[in-house]
Phi, psi and omega in degrees: 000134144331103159001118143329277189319320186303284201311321189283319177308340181291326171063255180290344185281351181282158177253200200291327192286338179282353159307306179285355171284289178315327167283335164294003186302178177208299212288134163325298179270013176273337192261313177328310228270330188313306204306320209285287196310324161277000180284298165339303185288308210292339191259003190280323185263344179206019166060179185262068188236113157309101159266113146338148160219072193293139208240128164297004215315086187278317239186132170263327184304163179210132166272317179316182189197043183269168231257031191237336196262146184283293199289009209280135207346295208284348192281098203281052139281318161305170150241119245250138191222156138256163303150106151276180174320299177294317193264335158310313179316327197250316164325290169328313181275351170262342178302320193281311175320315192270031128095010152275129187280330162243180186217161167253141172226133213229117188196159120036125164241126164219181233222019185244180200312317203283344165312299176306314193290279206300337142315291192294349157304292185319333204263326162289324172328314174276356195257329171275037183254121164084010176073081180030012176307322189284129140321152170226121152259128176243129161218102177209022156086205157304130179209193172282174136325273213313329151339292227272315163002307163291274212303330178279353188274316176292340176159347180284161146225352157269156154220157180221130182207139191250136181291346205027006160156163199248016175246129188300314178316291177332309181307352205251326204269003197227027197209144179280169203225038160292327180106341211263328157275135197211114166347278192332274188304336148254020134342272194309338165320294176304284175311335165309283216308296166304323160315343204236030176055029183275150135321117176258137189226152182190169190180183197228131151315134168226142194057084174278166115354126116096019155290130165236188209296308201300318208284324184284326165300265115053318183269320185291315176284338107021258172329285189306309191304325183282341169062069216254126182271326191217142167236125198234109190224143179204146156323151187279140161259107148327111138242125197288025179238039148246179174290317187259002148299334187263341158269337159295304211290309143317331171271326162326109189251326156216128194282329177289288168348284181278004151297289240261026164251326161272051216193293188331276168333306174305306163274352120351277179290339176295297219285326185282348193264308117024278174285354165290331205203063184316327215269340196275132186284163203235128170286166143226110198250207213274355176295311183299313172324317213282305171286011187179114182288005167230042177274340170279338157297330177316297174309303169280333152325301192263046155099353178267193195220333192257138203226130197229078165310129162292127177236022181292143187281161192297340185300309187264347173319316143304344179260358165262073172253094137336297184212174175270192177046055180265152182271189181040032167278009198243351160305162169264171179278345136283003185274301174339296212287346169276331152330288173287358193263293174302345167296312186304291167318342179297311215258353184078013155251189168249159176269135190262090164309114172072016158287140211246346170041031147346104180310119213291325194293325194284322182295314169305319179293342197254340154301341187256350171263000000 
């Protein structure tokens, strides 16, 4: 293999195999010395300032059913929630009060009218807060143009919908064969989003079942070709009440052995996408915790900049699990927020208090167009 130091200094210049060199490290200092290096490109390029996403997880129902998510249609175990109006409001007025500059607003996903009113509700609710001071990231999955054409006319400008990978087959294997999932169709998603002007954001479940080294270079060049503003990418976390958490759980012969391999992986793809893709913001999400109590420093160490504390009320918080072991669902969202801070300050960034923390990459594409 080619000197590190080589692959990493090509920096945006690298091709597919130095992705797959890199994503392929194992030994403790060749991944320190990566780490070290996308930390460097993140402060050279989007600087060591951390932004909030304060994140809402308003709504649990879901119409999908994929065979990897806790909420997923079929799992009659949840208990099933909605959000009023009045307590989005009043998150969102604490959001602003504690100095986050966004906010997520994060759920289930389904696709009929009343859903859609009450998004484009939240989002003017949130927006008359501070005189339009608070940000809107919207993640609430597939929908039409013309959907998503409203909520950004009231007032989001981000979205995040994650391709969860970009080799379709994989994508087959982590989805029911319903009509209701489709490679394609959330694709074609991603591109609405960008035509009608959102910050577009994506991302991959890593080390998935029947995932390889080749398939995560292929999500990086991905992000690039697609020209991707934000990126929210996390290790797969096993939840046992889905089909494909109970097949992990079964091929897994140490359980340990592989948490500290999707963990690997995970700060890997922050660091090599870092340097791949400097100007773009990097999620560090709560999936590295959930495999590690210091995975989100973890996380910003190897290059990302964005941090997405919870502020969903406490009430509904057990009823949003994604995957299991997820951490701080038993904090109030001051407890979070006192939390991330010292997460933050540990790494030697700052927190960018009331900044809405725009990816420097969506501002360049959009000077050039």
């Amino acid at each position: 293999m080619e000197s590190l130091h080589n692959i990493v200094r090509r920096g945006e210049a690298m091709n597919r195999d130095d992705l797959v060199s890199l994503l392929s490290l194992t030994e403790a200092e060749d991944l320190e010395s990566l780490y070290r290096a996308a930390y460097e490109t993140k402060v050279r390029h989007v600087g060591n300032i951390v932004y909030y996403r304060g994140l809402m997880e308003f709504s649990n129902q879901c119409m999908k059913n994929c065979l990897y998510c806790g909420i997923r249609r079929e799992n009659g175990k949840v208990k099933r929630f909605r959000t009023a109006l009045k307590d989005i409001e009043s998150m969102a007025q604490w959001a602003y009060e504690n100095g986050y500059g966004s906010v997520t607003l994060q759920s289930g996903e389904r696709q009929d009218e009343a859903f859609i009113h009450d998004v484009e509700a939240m989002i003017r609710t949130v927006k008359a807060i501070g005189d339009g001071a608070l940000g809107i990231t919207l993640c609430v999955g597939e929908q039409s143009e013309e959907t998503y054409r409203r909520w950004f006319e009231a007032g989001a400008h981000r979205y995040l919908l994650r391709i969860e990978t970009s080799n379709r087959k994989l994508y087959e294997t982590l989805h029911p064969h319903d009509g209701l999932h489709s490679w394609q169709k959330r694709y074609d998603c991603l591109k609405a989003l960008d035509r009608i002007g959102y910050q577009v954001g994506t991302g991959v479940m890593i080390g998935l079942p029947g995932q390889t080294v080749e398939d995560l270079a292929d999500d990086i060049l991905f992000y690039k070709k697609e020209n991707i503003d934000m990126i929210g990418m996390g290790p797969y976390v096993i939840h046992g009440e889905t089909p494909l958490g109970q097949y992990a759980v079964n091929e897994d012969l140490d359980i340990k052995s592989e948490r500290n391999r999707r963990l690997r992986l995970g700060l890997i793809m922050i660091a090599v996408t870092r340097l791949f893709l400097p100007d773009c913001n990097i999620a560090a999400t709560t999936a590295l915790q959930a495999l590690h109590p210091l995975g989100r420093e973890m996380g910003l160490k190897a290059g990302a900049n964005v941090l997405m504390p919870i502020i969903t009320l406490p009430k509904f918080r057990k009823d949003y699990l994604l995957y299991d072991n997820k951490p701080c669902v038993d904090d109030t969202p001051s407890q979070c927020r006192q939390c991330i801070a010292a997460r933050v300050a540990s790494v030697g960034d700052r927190v960018g208090f009331g900044k809405w923390g725009d990816a420097p990459h969506f501002q360049k594409k959009h000077e050039r167009t």
